[in-house]
N, C-alpha and C positions, 0 to 999 in steps of 0.2 A: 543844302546846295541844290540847284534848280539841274535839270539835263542839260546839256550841252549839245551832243547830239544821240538821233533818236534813230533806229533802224525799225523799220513794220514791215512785216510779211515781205521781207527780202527775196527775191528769188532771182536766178538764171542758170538758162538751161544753155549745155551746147549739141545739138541731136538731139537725142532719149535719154542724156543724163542730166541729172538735176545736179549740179552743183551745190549749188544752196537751193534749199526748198523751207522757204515759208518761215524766216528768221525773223524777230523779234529780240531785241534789245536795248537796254537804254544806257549812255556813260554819264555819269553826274560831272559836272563841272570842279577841275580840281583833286579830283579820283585820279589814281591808279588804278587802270581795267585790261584785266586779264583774258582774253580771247583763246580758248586751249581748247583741244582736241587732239585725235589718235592721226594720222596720217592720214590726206585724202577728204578730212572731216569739209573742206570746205573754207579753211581761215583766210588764206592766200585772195581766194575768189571773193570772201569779203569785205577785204582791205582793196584787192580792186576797183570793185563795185564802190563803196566809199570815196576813195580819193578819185574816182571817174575814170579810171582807166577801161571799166568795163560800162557798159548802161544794163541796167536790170532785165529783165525780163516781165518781172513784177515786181509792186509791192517800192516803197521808197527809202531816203536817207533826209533824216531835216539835220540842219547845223543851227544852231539859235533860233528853232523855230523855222528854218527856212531851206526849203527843199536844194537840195542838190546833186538828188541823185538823178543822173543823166549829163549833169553837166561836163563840160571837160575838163583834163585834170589840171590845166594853169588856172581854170578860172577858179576852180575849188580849190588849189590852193593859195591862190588872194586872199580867197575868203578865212584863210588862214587854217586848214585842213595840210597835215603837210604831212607826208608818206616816208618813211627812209623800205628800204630794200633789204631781201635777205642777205643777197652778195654787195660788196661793196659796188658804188658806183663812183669812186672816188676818180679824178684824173690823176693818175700814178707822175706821171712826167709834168703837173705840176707844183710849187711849194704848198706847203700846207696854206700860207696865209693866200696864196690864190684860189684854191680849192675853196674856204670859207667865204672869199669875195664873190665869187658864183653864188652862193647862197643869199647876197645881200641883194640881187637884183631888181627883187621885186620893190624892196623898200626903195630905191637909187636908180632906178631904172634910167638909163641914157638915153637921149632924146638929140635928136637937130636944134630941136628950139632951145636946148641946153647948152647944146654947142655953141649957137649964133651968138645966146645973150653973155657966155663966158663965165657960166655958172658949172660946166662939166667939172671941172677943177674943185669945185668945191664939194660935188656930190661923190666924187673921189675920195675925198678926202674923208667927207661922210662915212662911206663905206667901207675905208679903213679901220677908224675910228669904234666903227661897231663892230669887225672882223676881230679885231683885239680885242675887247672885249669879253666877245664869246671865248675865241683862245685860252682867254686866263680863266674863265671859268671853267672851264674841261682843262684846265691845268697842260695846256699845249704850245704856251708862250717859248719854249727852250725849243720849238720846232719850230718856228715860225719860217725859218727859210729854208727848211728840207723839205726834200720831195716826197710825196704824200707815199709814191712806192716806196720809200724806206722804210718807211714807219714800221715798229710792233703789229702784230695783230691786234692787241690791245688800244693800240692806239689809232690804230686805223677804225676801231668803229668807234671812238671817241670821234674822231676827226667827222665822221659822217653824222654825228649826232648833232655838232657843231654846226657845219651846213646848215641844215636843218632849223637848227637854233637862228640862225642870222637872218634867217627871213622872219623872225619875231609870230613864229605860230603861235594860234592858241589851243589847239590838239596835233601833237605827236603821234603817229601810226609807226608803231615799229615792229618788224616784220622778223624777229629770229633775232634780238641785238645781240642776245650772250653766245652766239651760235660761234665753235672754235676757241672758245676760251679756258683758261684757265684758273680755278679756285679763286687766283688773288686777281684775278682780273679781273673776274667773275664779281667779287667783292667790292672794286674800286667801279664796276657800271654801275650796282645796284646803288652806290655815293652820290653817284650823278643823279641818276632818273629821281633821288631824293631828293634833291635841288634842284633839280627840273621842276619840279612839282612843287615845292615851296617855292619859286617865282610866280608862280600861279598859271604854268602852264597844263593841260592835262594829258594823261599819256593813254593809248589803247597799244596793248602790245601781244603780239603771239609770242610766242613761246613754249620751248620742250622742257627747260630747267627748270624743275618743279622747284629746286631751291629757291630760284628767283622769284617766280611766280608766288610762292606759297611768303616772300620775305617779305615782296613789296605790294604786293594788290590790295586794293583795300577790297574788290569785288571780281570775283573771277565767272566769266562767260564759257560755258561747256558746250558743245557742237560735237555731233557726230552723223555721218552719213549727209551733211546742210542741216541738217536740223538742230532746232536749241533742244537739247538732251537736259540741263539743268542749271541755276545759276545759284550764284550768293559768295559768302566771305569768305575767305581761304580754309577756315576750320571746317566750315560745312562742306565744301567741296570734298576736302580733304578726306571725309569718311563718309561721303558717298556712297552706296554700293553703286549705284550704275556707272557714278565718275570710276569708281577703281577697275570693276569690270572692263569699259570701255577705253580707257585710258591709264591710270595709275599703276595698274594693276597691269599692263603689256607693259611698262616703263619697269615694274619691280622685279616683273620674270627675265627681262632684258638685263637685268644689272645679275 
């Protein structure tokens, strides 16, 4: 599998603090890629930088070979770069199937010229079409007309996955997805992000649940202080000494 996208000598500062200093890393297309660190490590500001919410200070971001770091974030995500959130950003006081219709826009996008020639109707209809879809695949069809504030927590980050999903990315950034969950729920995301990925989508995801990380990565990214601290497969991370020192190992004292 060829890289997908590529981070080099990453860097931004805000003042005198380095947020990230001097990151390097590469996601193979089709991977599961783990982005993990202790608090503060700098992941959040990565996936910033990445989907363009921030521009570097230094150093860039390629996506198929093709820079984007600096750009802004709708044009990166056209480019099919698509970012979810740690907190939901769902519209609570919409139904689910509207919420996923927001996600279709880029594909469907409305237009005047759409309107005049009488084809709005159709690209409606389009975007329903593929809204369903995604639904049935996140197993969200029996929601389909309740309001996304109802939802489980459970299913509220399914629902944000979906979004997500409907604009037909071809890398996922997900930012904390098992964040407030529970074992069986816990279980039923890692189902998903499997069939995410068997679609041939690829996912880069932060994360604290060493369960998750260690069950689904095929390669896990270690960061501490912005800096890359170490990388590789989950087993090797896994008995790191400096990963346990720096991370694993305050996760084991904490429990």
């Amino acid at each position: 599998m060829s890289d997908i996208l590529i981070v080099s000598d990453l860097g931004k500062q805000f003042g005198g603090i380095k947020a990230v200093d001097g990151l390097s890393f590469a996601v193979r297309e089709g991977d599961i890629h783990g982005l993990i660190g202790p608090n503060g490590a700098g992941k959040t500001t990565t996936f910033n930088l990445i989907s363009g919410f921030y521009k570097p200070t230094h150093g860039y971001v390629k996506f198929f070979d093709e820079e984007i770091s600096g750009l802004r974030m709708h044009h990166v995500a056209r480019k099919g770069v698509i970012r979810t959130f740690q907190h939901s950003t769902l519209f609570a006081e919409l139904t689910v199937l509207d919420n996923v219709l927001v996600g279709t826009h880029m594909m469907f996008k409305p237009s005047l010229t759409a309107a005049f020639l009488g084809r709005e109707r159709q690209s409606r209809a389009k975007a329903i079409e593929r809204a369903n879809e995604v639904l049935e695949f996140f197993g969200l069809q029996a929601f389909v007309d309740q309001l996304a504030g109802e939802l489980s927590h459970g299913h509220q980050r399914a629902l944000g996955m979906a979004v997500a999903m409907a604009s037909q990315p071809k890398i996922l950034l997900l930012d904390e997805p098992f964040t407030g969950m529970n074992p069986e729920e816990t279980q039923t995301m890692m189902g998903l992000m499997g069939k995410l990925r068997d679609t041939g989508i690829t996912l880069l995801l932060v994360e604290h649940d060493m369960t998750a990380i260690m069950g689904l990565c095929d390669r896990i990214t270690v960061m501490n202080f912005g800096k890359l601290l170490t990388e590789g497969k989950p087993l090797e991370i896994r008995n790191h000494p400096d990963v346990i020192e720096a991370y694993l190992g305050k996760q084991k004292n904490a429990s």
